[in-house]
C-alpha positions in Angstrom: 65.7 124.1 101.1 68.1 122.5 98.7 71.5 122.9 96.4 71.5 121.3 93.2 74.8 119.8 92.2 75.3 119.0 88.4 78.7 117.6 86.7 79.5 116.4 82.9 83.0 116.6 83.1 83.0 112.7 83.0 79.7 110.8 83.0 76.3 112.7 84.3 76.2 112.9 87.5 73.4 114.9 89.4 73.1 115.3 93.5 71.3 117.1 95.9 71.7 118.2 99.3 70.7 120.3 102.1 72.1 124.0 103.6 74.2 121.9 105.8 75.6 119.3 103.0 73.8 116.2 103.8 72.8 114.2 100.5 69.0 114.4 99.6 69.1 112.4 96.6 71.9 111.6 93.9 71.6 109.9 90.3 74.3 109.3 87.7 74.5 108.0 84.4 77.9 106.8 82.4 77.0 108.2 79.1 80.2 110.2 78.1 78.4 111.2 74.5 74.9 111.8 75.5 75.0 114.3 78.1 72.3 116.8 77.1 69.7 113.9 76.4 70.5 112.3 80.4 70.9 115.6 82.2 67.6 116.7 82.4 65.9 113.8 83.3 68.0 113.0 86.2 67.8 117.1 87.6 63.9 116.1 87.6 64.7 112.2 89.1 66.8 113.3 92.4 64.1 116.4 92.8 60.9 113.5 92.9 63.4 111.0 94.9 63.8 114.1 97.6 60.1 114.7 97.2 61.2 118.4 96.4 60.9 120.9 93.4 62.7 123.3 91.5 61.1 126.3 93.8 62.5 124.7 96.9 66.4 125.3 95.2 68.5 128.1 96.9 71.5 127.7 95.1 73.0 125.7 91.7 76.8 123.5 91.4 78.2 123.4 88.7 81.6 121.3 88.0 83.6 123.4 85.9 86.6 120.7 84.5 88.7 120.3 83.1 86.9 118.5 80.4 86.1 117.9 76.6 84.5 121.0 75.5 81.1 119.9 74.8 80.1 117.9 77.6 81.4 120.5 80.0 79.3 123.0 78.0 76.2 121.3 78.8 76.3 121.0 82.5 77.6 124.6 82.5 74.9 125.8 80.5 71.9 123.9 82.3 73.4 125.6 85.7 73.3 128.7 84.8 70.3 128.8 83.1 68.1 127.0 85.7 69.6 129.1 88.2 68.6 132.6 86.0 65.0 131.2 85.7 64.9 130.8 89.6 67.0 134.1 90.8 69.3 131.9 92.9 73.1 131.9 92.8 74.8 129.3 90.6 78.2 128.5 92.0 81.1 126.9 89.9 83.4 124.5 91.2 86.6 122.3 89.4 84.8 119.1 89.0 88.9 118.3 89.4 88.9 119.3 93.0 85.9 117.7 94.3 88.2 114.4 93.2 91.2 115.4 95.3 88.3 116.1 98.1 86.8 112.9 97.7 90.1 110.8 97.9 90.9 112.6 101.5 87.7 111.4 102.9 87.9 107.7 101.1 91.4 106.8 101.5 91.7 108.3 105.0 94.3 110.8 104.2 95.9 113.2 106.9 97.8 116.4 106.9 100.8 116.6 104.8 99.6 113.8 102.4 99.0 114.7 98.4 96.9 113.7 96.0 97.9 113.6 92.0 94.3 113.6 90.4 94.5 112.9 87.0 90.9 112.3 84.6 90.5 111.3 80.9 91.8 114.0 78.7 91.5 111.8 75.7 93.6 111.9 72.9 96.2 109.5 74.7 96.5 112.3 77.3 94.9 113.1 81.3 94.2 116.5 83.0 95.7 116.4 86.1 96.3 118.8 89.4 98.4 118.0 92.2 97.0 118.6 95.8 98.5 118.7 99.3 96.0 117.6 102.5 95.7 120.7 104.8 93.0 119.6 107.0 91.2 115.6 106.9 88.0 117.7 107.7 86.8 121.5 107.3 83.6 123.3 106.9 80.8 121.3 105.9 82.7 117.9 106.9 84.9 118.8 103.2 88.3 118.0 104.0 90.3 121.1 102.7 93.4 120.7 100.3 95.8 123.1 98.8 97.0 123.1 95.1 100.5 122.5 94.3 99.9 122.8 90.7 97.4 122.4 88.0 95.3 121.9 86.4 97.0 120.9 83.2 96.8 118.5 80.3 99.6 116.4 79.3 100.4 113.1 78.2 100.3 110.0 81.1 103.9 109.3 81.0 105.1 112.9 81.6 102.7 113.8 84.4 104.3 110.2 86.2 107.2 112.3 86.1 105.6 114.1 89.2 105.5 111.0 91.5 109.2 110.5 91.7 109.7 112.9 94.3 106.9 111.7 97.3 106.4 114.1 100.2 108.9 114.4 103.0 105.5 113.8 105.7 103.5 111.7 104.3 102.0 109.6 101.0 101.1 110.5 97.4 98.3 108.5 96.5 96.9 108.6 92.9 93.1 108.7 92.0 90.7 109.7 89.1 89.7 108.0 85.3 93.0 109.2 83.7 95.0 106.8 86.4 92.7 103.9 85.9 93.3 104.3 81.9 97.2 104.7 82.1 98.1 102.1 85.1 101.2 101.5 83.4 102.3 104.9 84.1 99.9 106.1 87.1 99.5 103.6 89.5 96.2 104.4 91.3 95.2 103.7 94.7 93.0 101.1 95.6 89.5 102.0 96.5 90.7 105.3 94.4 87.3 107.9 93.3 87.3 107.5 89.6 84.8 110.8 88.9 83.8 113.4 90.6 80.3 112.5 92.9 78.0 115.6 92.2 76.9 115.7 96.2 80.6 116.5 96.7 81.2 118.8 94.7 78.0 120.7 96.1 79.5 120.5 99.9 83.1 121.8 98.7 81.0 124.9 97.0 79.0 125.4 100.0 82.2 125.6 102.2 84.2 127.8 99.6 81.0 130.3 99.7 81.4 130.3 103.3 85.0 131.1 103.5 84.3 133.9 100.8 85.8 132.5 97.9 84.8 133.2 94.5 82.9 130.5 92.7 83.7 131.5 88.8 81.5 129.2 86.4 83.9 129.6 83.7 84.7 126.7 82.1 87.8 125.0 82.4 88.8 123.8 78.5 93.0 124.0 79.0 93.3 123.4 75.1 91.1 124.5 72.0 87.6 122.7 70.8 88.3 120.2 68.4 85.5 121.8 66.0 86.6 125.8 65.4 85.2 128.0 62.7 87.1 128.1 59.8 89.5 131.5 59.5 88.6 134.4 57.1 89.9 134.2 53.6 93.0 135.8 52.6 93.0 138.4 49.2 96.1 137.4 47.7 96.9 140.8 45.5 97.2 140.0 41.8 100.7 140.2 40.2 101.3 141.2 36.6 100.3 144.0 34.1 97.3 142.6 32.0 98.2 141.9 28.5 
């Protein structure tokens, strides 16, 4: 049996694995405009690379954000919606976390060491959270991290202001898309994750559903859709008698 792991917080990125977190199959695709027309076709490429199909799914990832509003929406929507049609759980995660995650296990990070994640808000601005290392390697091999603060969205230069104090034990290291847009201000590590890989985000669900945490699939916008509907007229009361 299998978890299906989607994220379009960033590109498309699709994964799956097995009960005990082991990567099946995994596709992505860096379209950052096109997510509905790549998302489907690469849920039904990893299921035929696994040599599986949708009946052998016991549970649906989705990354939650922060992101843009309408790529989020799509990933969000194709969860929960494939995970109705099949009565299995659907399990949201912050595609933001399974960064922080993934830069323990790459970068070789140990206890006490943080991690400043910070991914493309656009509009000259990242979101960004702030992570401490609790443990290199947890349930599920997911190395397990605590949240200092976050997520937010803010411009580049004023979430550097968070790297001038560095941890008493240990390193701050700086990963994610935002970092490798704004060098000038968030100086990322090298061999730093840039966006979230979907097979991680399904381990660090599987563990959180183990431990009994709640796996929300709301999404994660922090600031209003660019395209809202327009607000009700206001009757302005005529003045003057008539003539």
């Amino acid at each position: 049996m299998a978890v299906l792991a989607l994220d379009t917080s960033a590109a498309v990125a699709v994964a799956l694995v097995d009960e005990s977190g082991t990567r099946l199959a995994s596709r992505s695709a860096d379209e950052r405009r096109r997510h509905a027309e790549s998302l489907a076709p690469l849920v039904a490429a990893v299921l035929d690379d696994a040599g599986l199909d949708r009946s052998d799914l016991t549970a649906v990832v989705a990354g939650t954000g922060p992101a843009p509003f309408t790529g989020l929406r799509v990933g969000l929507v194709t969860a929960r919606t494939l995970a109705l049609s099949l009565g299995i759980d659907v399990l949201g995660v912050p595609s933001i976390d399974a960064v922080a995650v993934q830069a323990v296990a790459d970068l070789g990070l140990t206890p006490g060491d943080e991690v400043l994640v910070a991914t493309d808000a656009r509009r000259k601005e990242v979101y960004w959270a702030h992570y401490r290392v609790v443990a290199h390697e947890g349930p599920h091999a997911v190395p397990v991290v605590e949240t200092l603060a976050g997520p937010g969205v803010d411009k580049s230069a004023d979430v550097a202001a968070r790297l001038a104090d560095p941890p008493a034990d240990g390193r701050l290291v700086v990963v994610g898309e935002g970092a490798a847009l704004y060098p000038e201000h968030l100086p990322a590590d090298e061999d730093a994750p840039l966006v979230p890989d979907a097979a991680v985000l399904a381990r660090l669900a599987l563990a959180r559903r183990a431990a009994g945490d709640a796996l929300p699939t709301e999404p994660l916008y922090l600031r209003r859709p660019d395209v809202q509907e327009p607000a009700p007229a206001r009757l302005v009361p005529a003045t003057g008698s008539p003539a």
